[in-house]
Structure formats: C-alpha cells, structure tokens
TORDREN-43057 format. One record per residue (C-alpha): x negated, z, y negated; residue in three letters. Coordinates in steps of 0.25 Angstrom, whole numbers, plus 2048, in hexadecimal, padded with zeros to 3 digits. Each point is the difference from the previous one (the first is absolute). Layout:
(node (X,Z,Y),Ala) ...
This chain:
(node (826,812,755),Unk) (node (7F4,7FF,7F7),Unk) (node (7F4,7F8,808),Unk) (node (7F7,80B,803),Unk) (node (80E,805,808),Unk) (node (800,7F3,808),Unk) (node (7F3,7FF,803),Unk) (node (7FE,80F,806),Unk) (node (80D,7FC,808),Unk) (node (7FA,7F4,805),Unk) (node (7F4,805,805),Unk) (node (807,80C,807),Unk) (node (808,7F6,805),Unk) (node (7F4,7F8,805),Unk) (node (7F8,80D,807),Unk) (node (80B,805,807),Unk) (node (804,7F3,806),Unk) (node (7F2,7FD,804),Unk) (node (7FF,80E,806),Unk) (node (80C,7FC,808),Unk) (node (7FB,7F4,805),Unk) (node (7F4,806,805),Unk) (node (80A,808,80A),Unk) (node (805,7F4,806),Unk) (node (7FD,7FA,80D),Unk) (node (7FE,7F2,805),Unk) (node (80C,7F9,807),Unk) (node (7F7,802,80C),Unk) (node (800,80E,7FF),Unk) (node (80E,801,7FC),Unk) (node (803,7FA,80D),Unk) (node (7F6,807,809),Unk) (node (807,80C,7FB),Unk) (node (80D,7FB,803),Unk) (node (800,7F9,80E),Unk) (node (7F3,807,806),Unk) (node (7FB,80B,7FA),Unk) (node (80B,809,80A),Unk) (node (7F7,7FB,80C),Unk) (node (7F2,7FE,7FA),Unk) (node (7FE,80B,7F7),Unk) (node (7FC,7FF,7F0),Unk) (node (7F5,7FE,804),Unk) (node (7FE,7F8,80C),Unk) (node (7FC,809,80A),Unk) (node (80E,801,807),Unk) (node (800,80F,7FE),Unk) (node (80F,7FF,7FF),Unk) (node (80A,806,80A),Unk) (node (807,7F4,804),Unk) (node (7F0,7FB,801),Unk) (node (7FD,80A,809),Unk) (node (80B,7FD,808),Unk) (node (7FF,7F2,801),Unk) (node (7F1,801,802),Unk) (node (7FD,7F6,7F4),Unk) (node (7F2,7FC,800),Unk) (node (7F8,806,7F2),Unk) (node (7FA,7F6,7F5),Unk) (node (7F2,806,805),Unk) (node (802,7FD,810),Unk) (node (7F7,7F4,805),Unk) (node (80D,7F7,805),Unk) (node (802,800,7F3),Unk) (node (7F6,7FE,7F7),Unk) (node (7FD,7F4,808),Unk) (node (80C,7FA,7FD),Unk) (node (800,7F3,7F6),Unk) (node (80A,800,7F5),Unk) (node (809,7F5,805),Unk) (node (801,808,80F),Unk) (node (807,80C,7F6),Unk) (node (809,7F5,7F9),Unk) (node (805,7FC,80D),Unk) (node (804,80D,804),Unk) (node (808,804,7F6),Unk) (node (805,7F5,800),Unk) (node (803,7FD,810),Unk) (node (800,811,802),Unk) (node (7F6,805,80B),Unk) (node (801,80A,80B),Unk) (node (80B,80A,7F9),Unk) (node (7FF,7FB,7F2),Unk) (node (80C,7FA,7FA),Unk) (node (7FF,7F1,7FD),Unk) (node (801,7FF,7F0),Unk) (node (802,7EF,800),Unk) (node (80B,800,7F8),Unk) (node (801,80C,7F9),Unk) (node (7F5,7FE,7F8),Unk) (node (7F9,7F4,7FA),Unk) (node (7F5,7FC,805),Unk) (node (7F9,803,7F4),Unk) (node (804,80E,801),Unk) (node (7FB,7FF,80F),Unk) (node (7F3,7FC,7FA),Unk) (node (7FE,80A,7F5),Unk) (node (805,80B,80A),Unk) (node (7F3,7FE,80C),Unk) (node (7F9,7FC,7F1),Unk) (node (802,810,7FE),Unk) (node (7FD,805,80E),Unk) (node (7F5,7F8,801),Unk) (node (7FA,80A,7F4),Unk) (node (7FF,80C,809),Unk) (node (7F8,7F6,809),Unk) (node (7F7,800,7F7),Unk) 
C-alpha cells in the first residue's frame, strides 16, 4: 500500500470514527435511559405511560425544581414513594451522573 493509500485510509478512518463518537452518550445518559427513562420520559416531563400511571411528578414541577442535588442522590439511592431503591445496583457514581442528567431538563 503506497503512502498516499495509507494516508487516505487513516483519515477516513479518523472521520468516521470521530463522527461516531459524536453519537454517543454520556454514562449518565446511558443510565438514565436504562433505569428511569420508562417512568420519567426522555425528556423529563414524565409523559411515559408507566409516569402517568404512577403520577410521577415532571422535571418542570415546583416540588421539584426546588430540590438540591444531594436530596435526588438519596433518593435513588434509599428509592421514594414508589420508585425502586437503585443502592446497589448501581455505583453511586452512576447514581450521580443519573440525577446529573435529570437535573438537565430542570434547567
């Protein structure tokens, strides 16, 4: 393979692979999709049937947006009212980064 060749096969290499990456999500996001998405929508607002049904509270309602960061750790962690507890079934980083991504639609 002339270097030319290699070159062009490099950089193709190098696009599409930085194309992928910009697909990708966080591990946050990976795990708010996973465990809480099905009750809290994609997008926060618990718009989801099982939501509906269980009455979850959207990202937008005053109760809370007034809550800090650490009061959404804990309860994911300890679970709350009918949410599951998720102490140890996932690390408290991915806890963290979880509330990290709710607290996006807060915003």
């Amino acid at each position: 393979m002339s270097n030319a060749s290699r070159s062009h096969v490099i950089l193709a290499s190098a696009i599409l692979l930085a194309g992928a990456m910009s697909f990708a999500q966080t591990s946050g996001e990976a795990t708010y999709k996973a465990k809480c998405e099905s009750c809290h929508g994609p997008d926060g607002m618990a718009s989801s049937g099982i939501g509906k049904i269980m009455k979850v509270k959207p990202a937008n309602d005053p109760d809370v947006r007034k809550q800090t960061e650490q009061t959404m750790i804990e309860a994911v962690r300890n679970g709350e009212g009918k949410m599951q507890a998720y102490k140890g079934s996932l690390t408290d980083a991915q806890i963290k980064d979880s509330v990290d991504c709710f607290r996006k639609f807060i915003k």
